[in-house]
C-alpha positions as CSV (number, residue, x, y, z in Angstrom):
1,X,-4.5,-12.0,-10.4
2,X,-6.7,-13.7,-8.0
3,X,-9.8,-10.9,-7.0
4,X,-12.6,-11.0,-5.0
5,X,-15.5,-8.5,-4.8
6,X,-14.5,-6.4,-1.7
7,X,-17.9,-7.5,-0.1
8,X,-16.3,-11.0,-0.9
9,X,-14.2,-10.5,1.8
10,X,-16.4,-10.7,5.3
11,X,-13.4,-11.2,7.9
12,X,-10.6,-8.8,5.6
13,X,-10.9,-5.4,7.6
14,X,-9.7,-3.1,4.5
15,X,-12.7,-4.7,2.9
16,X,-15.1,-2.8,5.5
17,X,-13.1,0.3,5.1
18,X,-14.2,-0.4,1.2
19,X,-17.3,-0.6,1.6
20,X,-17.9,2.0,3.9
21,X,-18.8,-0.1,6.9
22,X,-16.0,1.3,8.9
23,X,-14.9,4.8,10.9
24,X,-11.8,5.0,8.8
25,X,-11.4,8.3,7.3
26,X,-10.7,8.1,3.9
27,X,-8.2,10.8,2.4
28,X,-8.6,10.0,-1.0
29,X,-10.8,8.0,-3.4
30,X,-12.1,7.0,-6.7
31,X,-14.1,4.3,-8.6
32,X,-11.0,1.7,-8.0
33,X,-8.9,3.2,-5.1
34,X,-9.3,4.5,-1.5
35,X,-6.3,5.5,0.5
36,X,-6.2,6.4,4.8
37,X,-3.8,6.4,7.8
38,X,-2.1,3.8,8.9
39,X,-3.1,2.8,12.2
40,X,0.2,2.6,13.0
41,X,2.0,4.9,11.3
42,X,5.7,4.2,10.8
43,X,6.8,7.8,10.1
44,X,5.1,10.7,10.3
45,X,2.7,10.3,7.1
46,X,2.2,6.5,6.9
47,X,-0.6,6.4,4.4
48,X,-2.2,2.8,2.9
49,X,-3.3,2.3,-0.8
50,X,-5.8,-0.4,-1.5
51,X,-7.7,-1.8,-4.6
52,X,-11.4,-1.6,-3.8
53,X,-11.2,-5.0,-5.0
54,X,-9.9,-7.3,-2.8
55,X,-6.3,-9.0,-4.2
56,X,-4.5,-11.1,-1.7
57,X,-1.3,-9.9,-1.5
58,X,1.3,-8.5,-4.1
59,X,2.4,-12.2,-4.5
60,X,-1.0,-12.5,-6.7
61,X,0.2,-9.9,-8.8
62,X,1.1,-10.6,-12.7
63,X,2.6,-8.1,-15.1
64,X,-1.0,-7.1,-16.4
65,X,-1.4,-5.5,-13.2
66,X,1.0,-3.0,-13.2
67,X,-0.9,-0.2,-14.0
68,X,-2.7,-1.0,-10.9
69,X,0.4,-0.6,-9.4
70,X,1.0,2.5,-11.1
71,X,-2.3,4.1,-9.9
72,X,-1.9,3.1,-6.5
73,X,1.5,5.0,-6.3
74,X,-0.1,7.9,-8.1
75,X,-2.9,7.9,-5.3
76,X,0.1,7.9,-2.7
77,X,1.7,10.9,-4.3
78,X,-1.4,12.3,-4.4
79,X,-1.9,11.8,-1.2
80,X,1.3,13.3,-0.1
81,X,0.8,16.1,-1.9
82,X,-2.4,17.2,-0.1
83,X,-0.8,17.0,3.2
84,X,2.0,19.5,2.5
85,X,4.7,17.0,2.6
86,X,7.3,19.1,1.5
87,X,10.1,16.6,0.9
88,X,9.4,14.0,-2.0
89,X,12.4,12.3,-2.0
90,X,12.6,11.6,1.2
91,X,9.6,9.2,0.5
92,X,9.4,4.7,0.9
93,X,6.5,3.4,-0.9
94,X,6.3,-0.7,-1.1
95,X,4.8,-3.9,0.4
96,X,5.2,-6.5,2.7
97,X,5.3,-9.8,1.4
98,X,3.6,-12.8,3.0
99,X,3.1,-14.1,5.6
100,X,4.5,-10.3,6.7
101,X,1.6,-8.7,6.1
102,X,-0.5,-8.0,8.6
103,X,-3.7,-7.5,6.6
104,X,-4.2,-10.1,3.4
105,X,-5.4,-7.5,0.9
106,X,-3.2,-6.2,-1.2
107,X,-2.0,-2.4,0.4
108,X,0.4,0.2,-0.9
109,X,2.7,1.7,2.4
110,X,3.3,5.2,1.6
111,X,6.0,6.7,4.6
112,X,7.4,10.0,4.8
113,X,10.3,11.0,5.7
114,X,11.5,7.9,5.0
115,X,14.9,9.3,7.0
116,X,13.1,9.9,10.1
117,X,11.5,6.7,10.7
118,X,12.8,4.7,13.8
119,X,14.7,1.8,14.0
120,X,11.5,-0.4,14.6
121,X,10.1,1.5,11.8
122,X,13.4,0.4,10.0
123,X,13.1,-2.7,10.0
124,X,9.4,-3.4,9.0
125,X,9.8,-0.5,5.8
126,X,13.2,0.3,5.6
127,X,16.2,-0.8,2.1
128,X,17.6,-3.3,4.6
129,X,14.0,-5.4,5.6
130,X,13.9,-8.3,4.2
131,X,9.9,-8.3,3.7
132,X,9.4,-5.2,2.4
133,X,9.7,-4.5,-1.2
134,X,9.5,-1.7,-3.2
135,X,7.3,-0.6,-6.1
136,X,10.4,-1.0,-8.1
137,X,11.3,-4.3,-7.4
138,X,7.9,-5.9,-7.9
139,X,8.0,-4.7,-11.3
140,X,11.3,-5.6,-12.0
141,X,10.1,-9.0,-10.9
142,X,6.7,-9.4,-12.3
143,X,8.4,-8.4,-15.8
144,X,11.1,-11.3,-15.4
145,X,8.6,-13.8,-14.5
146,X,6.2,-13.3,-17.5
């Protein structure tokens, strides 16, 4: 995987958050992790999971770093969890592949209830959206490809 240093990254806005030199409220954190709000959320918990360390995009992601992958979902859950949503299996956790991503640092969508989203919402994070892949798939695919 390619990685930079999350100070590395001067014009890459979840880099700031990182590194503290943003307003962002941070929900949850540790040594490698820090998860927050969407700024614009898709459902009615849209929370983001990023590496500390900045990654490009889950296109520079190799089988080795699936338990990154793993901790970042356990973060989402975790962050679920502390805000009482009731309903974990009405949950869509996944990424947008380039160029669809709006930020180029690797980020973890976490959305709940995935049923209620709207149809804009639909299309940017829902089964049919072309751009959007699950945590599922990229596993499935980084485990093919190695």
């Amino acid at each position: 995987m390619e990685t930079e240093e999350a100070s590395g990254g001067e014009d890459c806005p979840f880099c700031e958050i990182a590194n503290n030199k943003s307003d962002t409220e941070i929900l949850l954190s540790d040594d490698e992790l820090l998860c927050f709000r969407d700024m614009k959320p898709g459902a009615a918990h849209h929370y983001l999971v990023i590496p500390r360390t900045h990654i490009s995009s889950c296109k520079a992601l190799q089988a080795v770093d699936i338990p990154l992958v793993e901790r970042m979902v356990q973060m989402g859950w975790r962050t679920l969890e502390k805000n009482k949503v009731s309903d974990l299996d009405d949950v869509r956790m996944g990424f947008h592949v380039p160029p669809f991503s709006s930020v180029p640092h690797l980020h973890l969508h976490t959305l709940a209830p995935a049923s209620k989203m709207n149809f804009k919402s639909q299309l940017h994070y829902g089964p049919q959206s072309h751009w959007f892949i699950t945590v599922k798939i990229l596993q499935r695919k980084n485990n093919n490809d190695i």
